[in-house]
C-alpha positions, 0 to 999 in steps of 0.5 A: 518253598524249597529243598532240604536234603538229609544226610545220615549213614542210614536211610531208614534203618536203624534210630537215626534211619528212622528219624532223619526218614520221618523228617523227609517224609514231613518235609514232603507234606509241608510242600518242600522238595526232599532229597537223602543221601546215606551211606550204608544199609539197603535204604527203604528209599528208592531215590535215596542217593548212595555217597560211595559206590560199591567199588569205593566202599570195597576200596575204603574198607580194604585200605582202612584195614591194611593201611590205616588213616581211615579218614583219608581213604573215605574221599571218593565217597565225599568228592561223590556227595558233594557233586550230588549236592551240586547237582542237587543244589539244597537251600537247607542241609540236615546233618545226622550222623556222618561218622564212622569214617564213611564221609571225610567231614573235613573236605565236607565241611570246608565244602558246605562252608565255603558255599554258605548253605544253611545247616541244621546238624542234629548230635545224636552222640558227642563225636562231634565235639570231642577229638574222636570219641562218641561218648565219655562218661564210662572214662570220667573224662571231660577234656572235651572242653578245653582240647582232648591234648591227651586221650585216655581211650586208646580205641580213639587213638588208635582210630584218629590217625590226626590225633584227637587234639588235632582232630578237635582243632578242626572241628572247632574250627569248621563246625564252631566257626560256621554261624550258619550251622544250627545244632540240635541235640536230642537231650539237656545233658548232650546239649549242656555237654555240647555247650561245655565245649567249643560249641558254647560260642555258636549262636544256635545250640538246642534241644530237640527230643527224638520222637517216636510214632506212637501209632505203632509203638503201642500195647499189642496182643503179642504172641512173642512168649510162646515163641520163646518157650516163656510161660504167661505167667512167668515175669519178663525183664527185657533189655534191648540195644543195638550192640551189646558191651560193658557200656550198655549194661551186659556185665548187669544182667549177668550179676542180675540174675543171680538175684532173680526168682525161678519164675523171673525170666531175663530176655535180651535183644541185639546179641551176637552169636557169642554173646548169645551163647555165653548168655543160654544159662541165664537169658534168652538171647537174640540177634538184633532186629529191625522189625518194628513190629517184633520190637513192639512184640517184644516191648509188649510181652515184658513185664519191665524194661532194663536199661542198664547202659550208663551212656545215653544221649537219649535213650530211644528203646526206654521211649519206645518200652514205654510207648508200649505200655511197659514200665523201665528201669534206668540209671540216673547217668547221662540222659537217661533220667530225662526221659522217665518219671516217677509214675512210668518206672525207676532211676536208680544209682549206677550200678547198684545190682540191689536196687534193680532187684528192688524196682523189679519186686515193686513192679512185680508186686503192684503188676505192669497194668499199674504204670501201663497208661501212664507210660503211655500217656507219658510218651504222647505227652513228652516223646510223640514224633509229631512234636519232634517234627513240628519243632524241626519244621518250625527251625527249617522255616525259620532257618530259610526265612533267615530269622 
């Protein structure tokens, strides 16, 4: 039938992780060879095919510290993975996430141009058709769509020694001028955001939602409030990221708490050891987890879920609290409105601490048993992982079979 190779950073780790490993693992049972390349993290692969070499990794972190032009420094790793993909000779390639300097996308992509091998490129961030950043919202900034000539991030414009114009030149260029790339983008708002820029002239630009696997995202016995010393009555605001800033909400839960009663305990997962001691006054901070099974612990245990963060290309742990039964919160920024409906939890104005409040009183008031079911049946209905994967089988069949 063929072979289909996946690259992303991670190799079942993480969201993209996961997803990209579902996709191979489906690959597989649809009779397709499966072959992925990663870039960091121990994979949960064992045939996984790592890009650089730990002397490489070592080499292109120490050079990108003290000398800068980060992209340069990571061409050994991509001269590694394109002799892979020789070796390997894929008839599809599935592109996740190749940013943070650990691929050189241009050799890349002139590579993968110049042999015309079909590409499926999933967007889970708009770093690809920006000059460098992964999101632009916080910054009301929509240069996107004609150049990104003058960046108002100077994080970016410290990072993309190119400059973004440039750097948007290039994937215009490699990326918009290649009709044999098919993109993907895990919402409405990062697809219509996507065709707001060069990409409105290619071909194939769609949705596909992530999934998830709601035969472990699902209400469980948790036993996680006796761990955190939190009584069974107490009622529980969960938040949950993979990084905390002022991006994903931290500053939020800090004025939240001012408003909640004694018995209204804020939990927050994914802190570092600062932020966890900045936050012992008013939450119960801990570091990030890749268990599974304690992020279902976790999503189960609360009463409701916050998801302050006013950037999301999806939004996948407002997916998962849901999965588990637990109704959210959101604002209505970005992709987040996408994914929540009105009998599964709230879409608030940003940063409107008094509304939060108030949605917490609702679900306080009516009880989390209220919107269990329908979140749940919500998230089989809309988010399930096998929907995500029929669709991306359906596209790798119809991709080969060059309809």
């Amino acid at each position: 039938m063929g072979k289909i190779m996946q690259i992303n950073l991670t190799c079942g780790v993480g969201s993209t992780g996961r997803l990209a490993m579902m996709l191979h693992d489906e690959s597989i049972n649809k009779g397709y060879e499966s072959r992925f390349a990663y870039s960091t993290f121990k994979p949960i692969l064992s045939s996984a095919f790592k890009i650089e070499t730990r002397f490489q990794n070592y080499m292109r972190r120490g050079l990108n510290k003290y000398i800068g032009k980060k992209q340069i420094h990571s061409t050994p790793g991509t001269n590694r993975l394109i002799r892979y993909i020789e070796k390997e000779n894929p008839n599809l390639i599935h592109i996740h996430n190749i940013h943070l300097n650990s691929v050189n996308y241009i050799i890349l992509f002139e590579y993968l141009n110049k042999k015309q091998i079909p590409i499926v490129y999933t967007l889970h961030d708009c770093w690809s058709f920006t000059g460098g950043c992964y999101h632009f919202t916080k910054l009301q900034c929509d240069q996107y769509k004609n150049g990104c000539k003058n960046c108002p991030d100077k994080s970016v414009v410290d990072d993309v020694t190119i400059g973004t114009e440039k750097a948007y030149e290039i994937k215009q260029d490699l990326i918009g001028g290649n009709q044999n790339i098919h993109i993907t983008c895990v919402s409405n708002w990062l697809r219509e955001s996507a065709q707001s820029s060069y990409m409105g002239k290619m071909n194939d630009v769609r949705t596909i939602y992530n999934g998830i696997d709601t035969s472990i995202f699902k209400p469980t016995i948790s036993n996680m409030r006796d761990k955190l010393g939190i009584s069974k009555t107490d009622f529980v605001i969960l938040g949950i990221a993979s990084y905390w800033d002022e991006r994903k909400g931290l500053d939020v839960f800090r004025k939240l708490k001012d408003t909640l009663t004694d018995n209204e305990k804020i939990v927050l997962v994914g802190l570092n050891e600062k932020q966890i001691n900045d936050t012992k006054g008013f939450a119960y901070g801990l570091k990030r987890t890749d268990s599974l099974l304690e992020l279902v612990e976790l999503y189960s245990c609360a009463d409701v879920f916050v998801n302050a963060s006013i950037e999301e290309t999806f939004g996948l742990t407002t997916v998962e609290a849901m999965a588990c039964g637990t109704p959210v919160i959101v604002y209505n920024s970005t992709a987040s409105p996408e994914l929540v409906s009105s009998d599964t939890g709230f879409v608030l104005k940003s940063n409107d601490i008094k509304e939060i409040d108030r949605a917490i009183t609702e679900v306080k008031t009516k009880g989390k048993a209220h919107y269990s079911k329908k979140c749940v049946e919500h998230v089989k209905k809309n988010f399930d992982k096998n929907i995500m994967v029929k669709n991306f089988m359906d596209l790798y069949r119809s991709v080969l079979s060059g309809k």
